[in-house]
Backbone as a chain_set.jsonl record, in Angstrom:
{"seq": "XXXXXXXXXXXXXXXXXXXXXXXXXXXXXXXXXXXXXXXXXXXXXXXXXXXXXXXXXXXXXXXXXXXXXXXXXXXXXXXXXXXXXXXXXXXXXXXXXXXXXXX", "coords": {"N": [[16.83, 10.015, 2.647], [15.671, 10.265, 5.046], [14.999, 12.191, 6.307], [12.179, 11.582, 6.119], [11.21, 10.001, 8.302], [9.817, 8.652, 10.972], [9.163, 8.967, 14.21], [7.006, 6.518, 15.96], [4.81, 4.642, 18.328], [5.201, 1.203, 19.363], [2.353, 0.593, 20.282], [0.399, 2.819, 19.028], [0.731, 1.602, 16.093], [0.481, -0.897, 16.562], [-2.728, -0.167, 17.125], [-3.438, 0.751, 14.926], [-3.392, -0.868, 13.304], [-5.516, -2.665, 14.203], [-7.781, -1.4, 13.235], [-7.619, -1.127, 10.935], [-7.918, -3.936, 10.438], [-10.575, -3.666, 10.987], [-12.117, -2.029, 9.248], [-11.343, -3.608, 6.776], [-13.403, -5.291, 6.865], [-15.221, -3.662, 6.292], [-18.119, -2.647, 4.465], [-17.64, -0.845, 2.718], [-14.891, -1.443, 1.673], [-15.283, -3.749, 0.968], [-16.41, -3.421, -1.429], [-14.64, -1.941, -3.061], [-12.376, -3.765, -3.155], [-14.64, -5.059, -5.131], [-13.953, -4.152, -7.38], [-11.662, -5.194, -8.469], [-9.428, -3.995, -8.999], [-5.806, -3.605, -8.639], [-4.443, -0.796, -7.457], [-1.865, 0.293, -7.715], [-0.511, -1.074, -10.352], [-2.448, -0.824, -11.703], [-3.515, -3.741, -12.806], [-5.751, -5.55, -13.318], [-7.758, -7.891, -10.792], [-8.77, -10.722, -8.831], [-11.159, -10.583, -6.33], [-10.06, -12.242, -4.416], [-7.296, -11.864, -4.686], [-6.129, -9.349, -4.108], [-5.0, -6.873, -1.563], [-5.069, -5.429, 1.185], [-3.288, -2.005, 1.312], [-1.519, 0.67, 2.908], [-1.087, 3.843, 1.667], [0.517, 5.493, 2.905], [2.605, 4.379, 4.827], [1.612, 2.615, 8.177], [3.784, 2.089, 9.983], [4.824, 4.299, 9.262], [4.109, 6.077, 9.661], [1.58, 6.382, 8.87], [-2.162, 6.038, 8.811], [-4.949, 3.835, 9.651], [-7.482, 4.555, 7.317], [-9.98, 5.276, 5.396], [-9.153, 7.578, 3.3], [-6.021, 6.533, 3.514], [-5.977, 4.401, 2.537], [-5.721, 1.166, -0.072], [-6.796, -1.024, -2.543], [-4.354, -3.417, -3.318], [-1.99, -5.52, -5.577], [-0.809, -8.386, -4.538], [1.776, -9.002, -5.309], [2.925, -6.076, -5.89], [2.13, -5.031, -3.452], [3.796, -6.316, -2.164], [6.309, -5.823, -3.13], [6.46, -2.941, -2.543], [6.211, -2.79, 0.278], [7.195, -0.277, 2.863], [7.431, 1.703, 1.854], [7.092, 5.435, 0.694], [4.888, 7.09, -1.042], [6.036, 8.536, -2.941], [8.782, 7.458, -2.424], [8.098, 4.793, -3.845], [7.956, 5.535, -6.47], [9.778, 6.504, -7.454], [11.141, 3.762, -6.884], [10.079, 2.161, -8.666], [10.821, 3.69, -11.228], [14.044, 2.741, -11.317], [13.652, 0.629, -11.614], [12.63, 0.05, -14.103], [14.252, 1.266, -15.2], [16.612, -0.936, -16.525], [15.423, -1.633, -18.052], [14.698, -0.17, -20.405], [17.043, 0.461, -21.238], [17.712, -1.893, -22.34], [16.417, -2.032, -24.494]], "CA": [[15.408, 10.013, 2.955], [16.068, 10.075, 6.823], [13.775, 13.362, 6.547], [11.082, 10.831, 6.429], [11.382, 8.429, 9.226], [9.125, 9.6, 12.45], [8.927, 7.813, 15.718], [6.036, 5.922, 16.151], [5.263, 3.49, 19.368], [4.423, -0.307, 19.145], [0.839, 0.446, 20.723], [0.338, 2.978, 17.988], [0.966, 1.077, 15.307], [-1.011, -1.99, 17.066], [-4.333, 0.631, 17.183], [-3.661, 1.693, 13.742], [-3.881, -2.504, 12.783], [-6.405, -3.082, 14.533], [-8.282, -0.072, 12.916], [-7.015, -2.041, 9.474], [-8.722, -5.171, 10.517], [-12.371, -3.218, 10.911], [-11.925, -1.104, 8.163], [-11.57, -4.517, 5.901], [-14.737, -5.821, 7.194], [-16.414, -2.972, 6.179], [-18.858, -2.869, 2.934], [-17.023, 0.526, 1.508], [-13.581, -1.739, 1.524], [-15.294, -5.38, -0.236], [-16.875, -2.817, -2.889], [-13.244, -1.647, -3.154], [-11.944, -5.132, -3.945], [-14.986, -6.152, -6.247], [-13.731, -3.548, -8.873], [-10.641, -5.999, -8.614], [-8.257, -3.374, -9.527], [-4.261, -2.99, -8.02], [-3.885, 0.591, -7.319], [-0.375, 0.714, -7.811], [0.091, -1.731, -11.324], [-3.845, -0.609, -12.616], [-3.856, -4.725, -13.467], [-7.235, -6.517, -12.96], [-7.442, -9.297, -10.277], [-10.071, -11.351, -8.293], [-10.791, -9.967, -5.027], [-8.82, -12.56, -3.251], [-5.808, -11.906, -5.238], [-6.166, -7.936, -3.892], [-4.558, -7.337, -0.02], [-5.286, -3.875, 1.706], [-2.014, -1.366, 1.243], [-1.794, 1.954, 3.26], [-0.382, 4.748, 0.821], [1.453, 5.674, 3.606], [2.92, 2.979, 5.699], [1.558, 1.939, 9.521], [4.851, 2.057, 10.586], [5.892, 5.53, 8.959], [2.961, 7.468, 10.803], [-0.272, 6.444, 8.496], [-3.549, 5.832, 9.817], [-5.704, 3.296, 8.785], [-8.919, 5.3, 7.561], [-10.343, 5.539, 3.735], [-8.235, 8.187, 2.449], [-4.653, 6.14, 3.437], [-5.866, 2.407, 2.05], [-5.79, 1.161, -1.303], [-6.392, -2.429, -2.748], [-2.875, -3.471, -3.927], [-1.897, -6.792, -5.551], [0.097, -9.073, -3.364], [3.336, -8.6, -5.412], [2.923, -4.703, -5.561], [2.081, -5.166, -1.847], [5.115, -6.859, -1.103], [7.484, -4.726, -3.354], [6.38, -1.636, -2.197], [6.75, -2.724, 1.549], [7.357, 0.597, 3.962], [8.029, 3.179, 1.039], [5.957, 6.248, 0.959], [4.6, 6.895, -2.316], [7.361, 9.185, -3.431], [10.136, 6.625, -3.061], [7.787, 3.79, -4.584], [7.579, 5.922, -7.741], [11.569, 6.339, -7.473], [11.873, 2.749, -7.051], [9.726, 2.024, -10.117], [11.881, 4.418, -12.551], [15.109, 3.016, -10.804], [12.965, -1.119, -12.337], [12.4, 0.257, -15.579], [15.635, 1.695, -16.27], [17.694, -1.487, -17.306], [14.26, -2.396, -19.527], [14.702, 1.108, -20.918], [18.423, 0.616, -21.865], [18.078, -3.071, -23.295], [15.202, -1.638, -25.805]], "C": [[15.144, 9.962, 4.458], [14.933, 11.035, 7.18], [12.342, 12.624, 7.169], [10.637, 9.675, 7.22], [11.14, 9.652, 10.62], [9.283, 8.342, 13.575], [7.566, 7.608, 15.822], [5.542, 4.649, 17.576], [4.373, 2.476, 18.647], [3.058, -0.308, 19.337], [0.578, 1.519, 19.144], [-0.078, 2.475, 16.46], [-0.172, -0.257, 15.667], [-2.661, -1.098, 17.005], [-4.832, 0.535, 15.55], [-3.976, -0.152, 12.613], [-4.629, -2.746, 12.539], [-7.484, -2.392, 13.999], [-8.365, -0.907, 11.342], [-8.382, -3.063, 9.382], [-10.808, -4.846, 10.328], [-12.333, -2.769, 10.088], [-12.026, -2.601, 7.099], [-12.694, -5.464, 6.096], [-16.057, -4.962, 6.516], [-17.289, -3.366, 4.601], [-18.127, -1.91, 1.949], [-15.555, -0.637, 1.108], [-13.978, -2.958, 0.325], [-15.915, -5.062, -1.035], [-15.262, -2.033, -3.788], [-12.527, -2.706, -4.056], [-12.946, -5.582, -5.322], [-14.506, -4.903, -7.293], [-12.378, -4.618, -9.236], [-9.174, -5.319, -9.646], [-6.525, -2.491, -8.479], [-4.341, -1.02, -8.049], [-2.841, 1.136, -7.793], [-0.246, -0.036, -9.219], [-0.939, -1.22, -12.653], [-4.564, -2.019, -13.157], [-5.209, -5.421, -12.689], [-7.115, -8.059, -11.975], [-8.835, -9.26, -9.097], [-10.082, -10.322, -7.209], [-9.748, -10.475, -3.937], [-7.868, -12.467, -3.394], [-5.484, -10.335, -4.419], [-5.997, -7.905, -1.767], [-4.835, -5.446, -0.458], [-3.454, -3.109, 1.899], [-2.298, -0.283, 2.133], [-0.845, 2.469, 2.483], [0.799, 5.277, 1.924], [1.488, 4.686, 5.061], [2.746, 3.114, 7.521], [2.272, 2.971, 10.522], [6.051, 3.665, 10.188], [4.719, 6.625, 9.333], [1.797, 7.713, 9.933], [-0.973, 5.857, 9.319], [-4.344, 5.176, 9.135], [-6.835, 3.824, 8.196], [-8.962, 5.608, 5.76], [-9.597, 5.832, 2.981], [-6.736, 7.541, 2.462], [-4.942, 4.624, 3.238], [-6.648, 2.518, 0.437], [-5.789, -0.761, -1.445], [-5.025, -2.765, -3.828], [-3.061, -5.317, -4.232], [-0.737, -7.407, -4.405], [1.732, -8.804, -3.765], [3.797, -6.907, -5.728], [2.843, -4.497, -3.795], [3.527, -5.127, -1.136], [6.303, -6.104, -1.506], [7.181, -3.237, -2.874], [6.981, -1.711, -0.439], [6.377, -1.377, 2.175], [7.544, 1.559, 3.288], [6.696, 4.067, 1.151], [5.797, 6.456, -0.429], [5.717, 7.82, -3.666], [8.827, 8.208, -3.85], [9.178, 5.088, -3.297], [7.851, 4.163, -5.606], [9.093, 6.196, -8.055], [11.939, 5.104, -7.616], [10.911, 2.124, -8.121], [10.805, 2.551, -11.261], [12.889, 3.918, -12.408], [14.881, 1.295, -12.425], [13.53, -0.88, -13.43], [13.559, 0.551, -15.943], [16.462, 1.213, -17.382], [16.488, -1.716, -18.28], [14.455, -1.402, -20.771], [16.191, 0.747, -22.134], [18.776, -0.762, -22.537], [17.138, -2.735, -24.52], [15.778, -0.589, -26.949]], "O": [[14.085, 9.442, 4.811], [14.106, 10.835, 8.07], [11.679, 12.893, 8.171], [9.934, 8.713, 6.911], [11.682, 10.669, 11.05], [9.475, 7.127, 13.525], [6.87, 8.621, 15.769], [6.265, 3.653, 17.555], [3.432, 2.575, 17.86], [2.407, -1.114, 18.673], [0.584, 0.867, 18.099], [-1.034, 2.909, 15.816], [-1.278, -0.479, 15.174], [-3.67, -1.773, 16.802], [-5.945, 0.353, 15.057], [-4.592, -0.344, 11.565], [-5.027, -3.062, 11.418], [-8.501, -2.943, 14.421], [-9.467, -1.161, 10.854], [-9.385, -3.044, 8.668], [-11.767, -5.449, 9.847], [-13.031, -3.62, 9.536], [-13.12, -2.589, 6.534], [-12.782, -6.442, 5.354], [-17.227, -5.275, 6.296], [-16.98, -4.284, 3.841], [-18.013, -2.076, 0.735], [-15.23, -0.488, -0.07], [-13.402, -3.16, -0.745], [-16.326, -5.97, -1.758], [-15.125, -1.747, -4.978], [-12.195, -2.61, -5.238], [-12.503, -6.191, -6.296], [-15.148, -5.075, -8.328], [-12.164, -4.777, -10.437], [-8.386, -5.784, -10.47], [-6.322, -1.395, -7.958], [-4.209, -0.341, -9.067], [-2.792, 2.279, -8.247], [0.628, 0.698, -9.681], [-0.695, -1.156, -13.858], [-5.655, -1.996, -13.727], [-5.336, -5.667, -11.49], [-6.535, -9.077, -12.351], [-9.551, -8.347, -8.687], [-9.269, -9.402, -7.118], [-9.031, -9.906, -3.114], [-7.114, -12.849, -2.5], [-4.297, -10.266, -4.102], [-6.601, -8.594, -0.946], [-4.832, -4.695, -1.433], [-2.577, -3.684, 2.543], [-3.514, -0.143, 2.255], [0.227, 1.869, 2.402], [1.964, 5.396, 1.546], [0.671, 4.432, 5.946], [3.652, 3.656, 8.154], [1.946, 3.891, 11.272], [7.192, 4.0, 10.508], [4.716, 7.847, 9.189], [1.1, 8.727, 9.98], [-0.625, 5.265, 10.341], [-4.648, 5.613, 8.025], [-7.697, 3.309, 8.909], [-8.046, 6.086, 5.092], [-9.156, 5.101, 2.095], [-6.053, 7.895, 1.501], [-4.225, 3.748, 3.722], [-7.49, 3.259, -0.069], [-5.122, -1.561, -0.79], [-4.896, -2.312, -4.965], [-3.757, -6.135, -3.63], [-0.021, -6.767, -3.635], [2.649, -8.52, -2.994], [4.99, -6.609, -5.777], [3.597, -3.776, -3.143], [4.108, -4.495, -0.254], [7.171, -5.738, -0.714], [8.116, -2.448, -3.012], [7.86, -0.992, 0.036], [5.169, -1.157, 2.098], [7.88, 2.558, 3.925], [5.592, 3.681, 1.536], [6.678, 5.939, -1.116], [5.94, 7.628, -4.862], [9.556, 8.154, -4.84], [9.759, 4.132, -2.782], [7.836, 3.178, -6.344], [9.417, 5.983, -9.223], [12.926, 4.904, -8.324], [11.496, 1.08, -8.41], [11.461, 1.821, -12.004], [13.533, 4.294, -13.387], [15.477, 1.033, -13.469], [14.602, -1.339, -13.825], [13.981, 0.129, -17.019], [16.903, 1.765, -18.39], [16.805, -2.025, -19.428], [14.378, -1.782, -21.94], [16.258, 0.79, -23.362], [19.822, -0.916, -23.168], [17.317, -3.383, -25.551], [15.06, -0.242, -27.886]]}, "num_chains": 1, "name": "protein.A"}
């Protein structure tokens, strides 16, 4: 997956934060949260349980802005990490597998 790894600088990435931080202030983002739905699991949760994701990661050359944020739960949040949505949906099928093969 090396294909997918860009150079990015520290300021960059600091803009694209900080860009984050206004963007979750806004009214389009805390109408976002009150549907109180994970993006990535589809499971129902409060708003404070729901953390801002970018579909494509910060740090792999997204941009904070409508179309690249999603409300994610905190443990979809945290397992997804830096993947782009291609190898989150790879490392889902990889989860499921052993569930697959004990059933």
């Amino acid at each position: 997956m090396d294909e997918f790894i860009i150079d990015i600088t520290e300021e960059e990435v600091r803009r694209e934060r900080d860009k984050s931080r206004e963007l979750r202030r806004s009214r389009w983002w805390k109408n976002r949260l009150a549907l109180g739905i994970c993006h990535w699991c589809g499971q129902r949760f409060t708003p404070e349980d729901l953390t801002m994701d970018h579909v494509v990661p910060v740090t792999r050359g997204g941009k904070a802005s409508r179309n690249n944020v999603v409300p994610a739960c905190k443990e979809c949040n945290s397992r997804k990490k830096y993947l782009l949505p291609m190898e989150w949906e790879e490392y889902l099928a990889k989860a499921r597998q052993p569930e697959e093969e004990q059933a």
